[in-house]
C-alpha positions as CSV (number, residue, x, y, z in Angstrom):
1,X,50.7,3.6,-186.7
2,X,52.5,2.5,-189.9
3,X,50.7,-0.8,-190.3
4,X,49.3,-1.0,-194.1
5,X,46.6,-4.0,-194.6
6,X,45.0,-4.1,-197.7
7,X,43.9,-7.9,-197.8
8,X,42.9,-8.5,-201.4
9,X,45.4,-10.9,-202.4
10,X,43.5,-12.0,-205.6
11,X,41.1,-10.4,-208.1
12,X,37.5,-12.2,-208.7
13,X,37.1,-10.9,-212.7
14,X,33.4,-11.4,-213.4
15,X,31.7,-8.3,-215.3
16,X,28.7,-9.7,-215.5
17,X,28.2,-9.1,-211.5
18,X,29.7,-5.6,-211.4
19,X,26.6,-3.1,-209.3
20,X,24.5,-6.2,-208.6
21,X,22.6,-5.8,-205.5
22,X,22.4,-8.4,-203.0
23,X,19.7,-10.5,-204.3
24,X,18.2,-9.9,-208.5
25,X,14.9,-11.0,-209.2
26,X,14.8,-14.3,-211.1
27,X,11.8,-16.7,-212.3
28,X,11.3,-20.2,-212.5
29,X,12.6,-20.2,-215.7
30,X,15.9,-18.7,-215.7
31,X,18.9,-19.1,-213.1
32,X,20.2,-15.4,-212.8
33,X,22.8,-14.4,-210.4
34,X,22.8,-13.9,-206.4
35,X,25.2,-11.9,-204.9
36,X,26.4,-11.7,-201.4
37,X,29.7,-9.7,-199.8
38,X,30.8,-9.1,-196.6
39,X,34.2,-10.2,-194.5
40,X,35.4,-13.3,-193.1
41,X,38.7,-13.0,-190.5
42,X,38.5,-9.5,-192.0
43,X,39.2,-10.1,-195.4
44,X,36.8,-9.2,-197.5
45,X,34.5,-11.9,-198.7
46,X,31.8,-12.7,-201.4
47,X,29.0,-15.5,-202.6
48,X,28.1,-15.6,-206.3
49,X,25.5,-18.2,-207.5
50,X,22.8,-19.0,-209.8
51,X,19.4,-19.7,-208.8
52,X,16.1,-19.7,-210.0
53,X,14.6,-18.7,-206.8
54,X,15.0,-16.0,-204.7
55,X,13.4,-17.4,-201.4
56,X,15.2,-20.9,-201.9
57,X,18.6,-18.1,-202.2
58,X,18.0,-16.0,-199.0
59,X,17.6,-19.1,-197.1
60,X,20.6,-20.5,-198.5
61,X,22.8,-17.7,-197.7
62,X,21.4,-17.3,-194.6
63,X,22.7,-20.6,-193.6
64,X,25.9,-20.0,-195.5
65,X,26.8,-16.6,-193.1
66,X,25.9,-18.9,-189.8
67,X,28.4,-21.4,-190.7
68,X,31.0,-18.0,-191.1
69,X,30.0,-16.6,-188.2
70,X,30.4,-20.1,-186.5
71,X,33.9,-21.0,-187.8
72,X,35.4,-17.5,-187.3
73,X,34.5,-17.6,-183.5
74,X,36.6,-20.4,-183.4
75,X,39.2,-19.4,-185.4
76,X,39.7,-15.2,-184.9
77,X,43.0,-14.5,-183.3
78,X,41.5,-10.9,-182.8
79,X,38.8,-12.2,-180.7
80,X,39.4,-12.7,-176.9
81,X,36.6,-15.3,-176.6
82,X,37.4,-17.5,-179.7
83,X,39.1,-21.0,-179.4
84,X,42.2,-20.1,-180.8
85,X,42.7,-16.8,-178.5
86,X,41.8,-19.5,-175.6
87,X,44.5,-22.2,-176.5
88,X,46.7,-19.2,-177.3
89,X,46.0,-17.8,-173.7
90,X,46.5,-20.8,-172.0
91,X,48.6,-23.4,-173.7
92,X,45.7,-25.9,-174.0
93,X,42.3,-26.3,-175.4
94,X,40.3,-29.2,-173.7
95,X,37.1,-30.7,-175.8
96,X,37.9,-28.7,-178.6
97,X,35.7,-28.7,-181.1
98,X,35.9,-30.9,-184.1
99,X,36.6,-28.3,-187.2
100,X,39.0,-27.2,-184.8
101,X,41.0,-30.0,-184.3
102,X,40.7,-30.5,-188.0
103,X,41.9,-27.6,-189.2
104,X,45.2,-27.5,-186.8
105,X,46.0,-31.4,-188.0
106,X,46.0,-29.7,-191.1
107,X,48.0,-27.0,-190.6
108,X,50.6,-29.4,-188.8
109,X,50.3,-31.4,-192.0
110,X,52.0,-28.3,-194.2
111,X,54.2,-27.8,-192.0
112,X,55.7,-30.8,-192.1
113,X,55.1,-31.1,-195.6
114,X,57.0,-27.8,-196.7
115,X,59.6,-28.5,-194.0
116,X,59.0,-25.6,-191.9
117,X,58.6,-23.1,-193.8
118,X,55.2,-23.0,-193.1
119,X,54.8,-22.9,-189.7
120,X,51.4,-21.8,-187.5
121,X,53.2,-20.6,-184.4
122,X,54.9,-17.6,-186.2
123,X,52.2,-16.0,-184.1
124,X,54.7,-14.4,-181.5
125,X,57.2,-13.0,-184.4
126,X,53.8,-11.7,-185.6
127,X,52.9,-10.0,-183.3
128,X,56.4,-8.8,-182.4
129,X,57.0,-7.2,-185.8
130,X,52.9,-5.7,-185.3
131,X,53.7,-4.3,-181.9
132,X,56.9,-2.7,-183.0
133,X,55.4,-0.7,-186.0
134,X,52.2,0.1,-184.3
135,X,54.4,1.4,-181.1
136,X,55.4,5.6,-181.1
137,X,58.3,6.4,-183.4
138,X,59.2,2.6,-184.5
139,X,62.5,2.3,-185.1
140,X,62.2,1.7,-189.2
141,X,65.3,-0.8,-189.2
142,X,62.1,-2.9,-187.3
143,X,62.4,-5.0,-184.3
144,X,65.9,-5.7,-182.5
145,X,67.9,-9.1,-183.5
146,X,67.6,-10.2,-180.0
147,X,63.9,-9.9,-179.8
148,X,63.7,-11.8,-183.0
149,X,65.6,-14.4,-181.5
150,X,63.2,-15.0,-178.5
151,X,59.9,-14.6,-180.6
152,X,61.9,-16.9,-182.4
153,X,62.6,-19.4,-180.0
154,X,58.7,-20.2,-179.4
155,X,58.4,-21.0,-182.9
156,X,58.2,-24.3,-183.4
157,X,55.2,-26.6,-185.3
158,X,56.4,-30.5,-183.7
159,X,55.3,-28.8,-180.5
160,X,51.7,-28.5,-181.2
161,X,50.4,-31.8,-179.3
162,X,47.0,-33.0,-180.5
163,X,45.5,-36.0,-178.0
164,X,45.2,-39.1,-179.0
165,X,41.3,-38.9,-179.1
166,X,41.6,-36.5,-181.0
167,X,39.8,-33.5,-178.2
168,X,42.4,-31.4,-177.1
169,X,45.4,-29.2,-178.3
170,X,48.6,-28.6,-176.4
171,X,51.3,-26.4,-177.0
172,X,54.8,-27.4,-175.7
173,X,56.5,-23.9,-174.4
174,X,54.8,-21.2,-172.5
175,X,54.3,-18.3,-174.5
176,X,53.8,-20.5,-177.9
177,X,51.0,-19.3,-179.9
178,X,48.8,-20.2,-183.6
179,X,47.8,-18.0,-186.1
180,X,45.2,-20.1,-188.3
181,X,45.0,-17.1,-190.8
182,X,46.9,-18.8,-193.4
183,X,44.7,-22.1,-193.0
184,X,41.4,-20.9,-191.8
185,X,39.9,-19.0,-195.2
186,X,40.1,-21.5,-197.3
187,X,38.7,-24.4,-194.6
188,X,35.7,-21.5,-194.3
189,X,35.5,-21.3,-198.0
190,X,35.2,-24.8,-197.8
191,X,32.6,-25.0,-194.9
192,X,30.2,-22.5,-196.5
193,X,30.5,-24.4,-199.7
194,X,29.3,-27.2,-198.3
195,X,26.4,-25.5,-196.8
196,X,25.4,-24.5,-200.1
197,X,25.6,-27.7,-201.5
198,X,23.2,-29.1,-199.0
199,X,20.8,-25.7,-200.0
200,X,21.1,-27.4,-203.4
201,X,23.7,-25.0,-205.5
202,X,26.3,-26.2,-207.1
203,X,27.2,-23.5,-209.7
204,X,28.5,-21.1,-207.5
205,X,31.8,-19.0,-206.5
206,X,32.5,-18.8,-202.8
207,X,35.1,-16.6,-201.7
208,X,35.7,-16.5,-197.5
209,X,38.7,-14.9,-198.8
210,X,40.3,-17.5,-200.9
211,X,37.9,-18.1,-203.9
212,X,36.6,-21.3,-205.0
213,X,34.6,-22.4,-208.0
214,X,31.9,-25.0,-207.9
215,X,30.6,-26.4,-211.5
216,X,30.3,-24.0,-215.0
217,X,27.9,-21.5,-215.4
218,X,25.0,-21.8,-216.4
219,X,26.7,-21.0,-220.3
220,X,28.4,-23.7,-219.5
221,X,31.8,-21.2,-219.3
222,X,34.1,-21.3,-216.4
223,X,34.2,-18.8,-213.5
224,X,37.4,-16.7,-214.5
225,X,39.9,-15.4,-211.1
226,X,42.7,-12.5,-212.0
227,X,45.9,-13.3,-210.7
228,X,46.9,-9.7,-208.7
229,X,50.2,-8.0,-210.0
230,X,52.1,-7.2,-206.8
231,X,53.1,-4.1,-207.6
232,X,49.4,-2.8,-208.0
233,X,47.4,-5.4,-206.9
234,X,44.7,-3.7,-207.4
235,X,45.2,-4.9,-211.4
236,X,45.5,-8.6,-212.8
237,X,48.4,-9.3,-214.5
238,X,46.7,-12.8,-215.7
239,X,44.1,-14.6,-215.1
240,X,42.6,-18.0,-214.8
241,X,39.8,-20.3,-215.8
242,X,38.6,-22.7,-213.3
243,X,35.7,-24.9,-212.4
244,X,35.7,-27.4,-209.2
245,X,38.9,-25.8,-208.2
246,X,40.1,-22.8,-205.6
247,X,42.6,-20.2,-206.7
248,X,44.5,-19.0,-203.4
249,X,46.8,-16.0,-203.6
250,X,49.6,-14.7,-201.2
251,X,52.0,-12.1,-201.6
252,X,53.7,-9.9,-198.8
253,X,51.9,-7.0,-199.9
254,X,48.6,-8.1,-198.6
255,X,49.5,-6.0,-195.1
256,X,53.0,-4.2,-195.4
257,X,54.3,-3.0,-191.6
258,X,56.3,0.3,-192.3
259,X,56.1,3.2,-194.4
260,X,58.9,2.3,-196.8
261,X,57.5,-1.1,-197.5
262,X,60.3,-3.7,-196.2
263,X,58.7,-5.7,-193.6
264,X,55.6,-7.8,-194.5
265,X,53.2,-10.2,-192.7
266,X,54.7,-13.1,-194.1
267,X,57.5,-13.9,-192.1
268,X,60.1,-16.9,-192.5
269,X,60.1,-19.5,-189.6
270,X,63.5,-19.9,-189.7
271,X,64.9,-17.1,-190.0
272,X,62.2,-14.4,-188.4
273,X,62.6,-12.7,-191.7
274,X,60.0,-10.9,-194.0
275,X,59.1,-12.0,-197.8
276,X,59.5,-9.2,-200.0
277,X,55.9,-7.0,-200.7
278,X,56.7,-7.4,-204.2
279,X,55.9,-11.2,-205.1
280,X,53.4,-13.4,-205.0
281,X,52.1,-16.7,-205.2
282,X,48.9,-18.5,-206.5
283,X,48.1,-21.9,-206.0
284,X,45.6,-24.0,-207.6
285,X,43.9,-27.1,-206.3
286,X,40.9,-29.2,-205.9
287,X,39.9,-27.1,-202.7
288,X,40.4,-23.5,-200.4
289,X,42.0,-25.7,-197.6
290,X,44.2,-27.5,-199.5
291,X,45.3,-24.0,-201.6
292,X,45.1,-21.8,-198.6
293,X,48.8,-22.1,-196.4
294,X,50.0,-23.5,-199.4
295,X,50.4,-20.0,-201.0
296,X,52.2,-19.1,-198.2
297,X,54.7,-21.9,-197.6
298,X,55.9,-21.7,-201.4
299,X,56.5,-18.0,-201.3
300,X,59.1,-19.0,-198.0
301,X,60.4,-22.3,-199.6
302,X,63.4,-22.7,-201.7
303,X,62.9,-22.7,-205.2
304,X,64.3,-26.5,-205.8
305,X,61.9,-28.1,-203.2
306,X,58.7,-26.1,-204.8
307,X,57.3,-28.9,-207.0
308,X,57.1,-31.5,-204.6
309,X,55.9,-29.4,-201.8
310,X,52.7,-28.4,-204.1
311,X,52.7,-32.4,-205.2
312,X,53.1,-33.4,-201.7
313,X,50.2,-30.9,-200.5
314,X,48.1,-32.4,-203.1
315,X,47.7,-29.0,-205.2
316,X,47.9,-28.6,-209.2
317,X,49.6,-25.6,-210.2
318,X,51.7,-22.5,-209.1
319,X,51.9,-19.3,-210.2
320,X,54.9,-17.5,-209.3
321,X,54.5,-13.5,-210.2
322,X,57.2,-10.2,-209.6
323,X,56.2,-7.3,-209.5
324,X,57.4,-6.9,-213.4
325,X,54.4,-9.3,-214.9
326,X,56.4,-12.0,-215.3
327,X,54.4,-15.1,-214.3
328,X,56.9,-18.7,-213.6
329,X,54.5,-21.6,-213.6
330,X,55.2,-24.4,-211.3
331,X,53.1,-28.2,-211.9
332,X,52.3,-31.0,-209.8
């Protein structure tokens, strides 16, 4: 198997937290810092707060890894008894539920916005270009033209049919599938935030894989996110300052296919294509559902039609990024 997925797209630069264990001790008097980590759609994943106390934060956090666990069991396309694998399976989902129907409204949303080039039913060129690579001796040009062409032909985001009452999802060919991983991160990001709202934090990072910062810390200085250089993204090449806002990275590198490093998870609706492992994107905006897709649909759109995509989307800013350091910036 030749299938490379490393998964961190973006670096979370906070020293301060480095070797903290889960929870630190903190009295009535001072806010210190909670951390949680674990994975969400198997990226990894972190909470960072403040609190004052430690029972108050267990609880919270408690709460905050039901919600995950709740949303990804709707939204895995790994797991056989998740909505998604159901609509996927059978070409309709009756009395979905609600976040469900939200989050693919939205999803149909940036695809029409971008014009295609994001698109949630690359699932079958997906998992054409996954099945090739993790196959016996893959053939490294990857998979043949013509079998492009059919994944291709089941590609296609106008044919994703939400009811009118707004309960059940439809898709229009046989063999038509979604992949909500480019969507579903940052709408968990925003879930769990919400949870810990209602627990009564608000100066807090949440990170279900696309981070997102919620008020100053307690300093009163903002929550700082590195901006991964694509040809080590294990390093920053800049970084970011942001409070009330997500930061949501992309960049073909995050799982690379083959060996040599030419075929990427990001693949172009139109063409069945891979983006290069080499760039990236980050996008900034009010929220992780807004910023999440939106990464992806700029790294695939033409250059001229970037600005109004991220206007259109509702976003801030863009950072474009090769794999030299050299950072284009793109504003709403």
């Amino acid at each position: 198997m030749t299938v490379r997925i490393t998964r961190r797209r973006a670096i979370t630069i906070l020293a301060a937290a480095a070797g903290l264990p889960l929870l630190m001790k903190a009295n009535a008097a001072q806010a210190r810092l909670v951390r949680w980590e674990g994975t969400t759609l198997g990226a990894p994943s972190s909470i960072q707060l403040y609190a004052a106390d430690e029972a108050k934060a267990k609880a919270a956090l408690a709460a905050a890894q039901a919600e995950l666990a709740r949303l990804e069991a709707m939204f895995s396309v790994y797991r056989a008894d998740s909505a998604l694998s159901a609509l996927n399976r059978d070409g309709k989902l009756d009395n979905a539920p609600a976040e469900f129907i939200e989050l693919v409204a939205h999803a149909k949303s940036l695809a029409e916005i971008s014009g295609g080039a994001f698109d949630p039913t690359i699932q079958p060129v997906w998992q054409l270009y996954f099945s090739h690579f993790t196959a016996a001796s893959p053939d490294a040009a990857g998979p043949a033209a013509k079998d492009i062409a059919a994944a291709l032909a089941l590609v296609d985001w106008k044919g994703i049919e939400i009811d009118a009452a707004g309960r059940s999802v439809r898709l229009a060919k046989p063999g038509m599938a979604l992949t909500l991983n480019a969507r579903a991160q940052g709408y968990i990001t925003d879930k769990v935030s919400d949870v810990l709202k209602a627990h009564g934090f608000t100066q807090m990072l949440v990170d279900m894989g696309e981070p997102r910062a919620l008020d100053a810390k307690p300093d009163g200085s903002a929550w700082r996110i590195g901006i991964a250089n694509p040809a080590d993204n294990s390093k920053a090449v800049t970084s970011v300052d942001v409070v009330n806002k997500c930061v949501s990275t992309s960049g073909g590198y995050g799982t690379i296919f083959d060996e040599a490093g030419k075929f990427t998870h990001i693949i172009d609706p139109k063409t069945g294509r891979t983006a290069p492992a080499d760039l990236g994107v980050t996008v900034i905006a009010d929220n992780a559902t807004i910023a999440d897709g939106l990464a992806t649909a700029l790294i695939l759109a033409p250059e001229a039609d970037r600005q109004h995509i991220l206007r259109a989307a509702g976003a801030h800013q863009a950072f474009f990024v090769t794999p030299q350091g050299v950072v284009a910036t793109v504003t709403a």
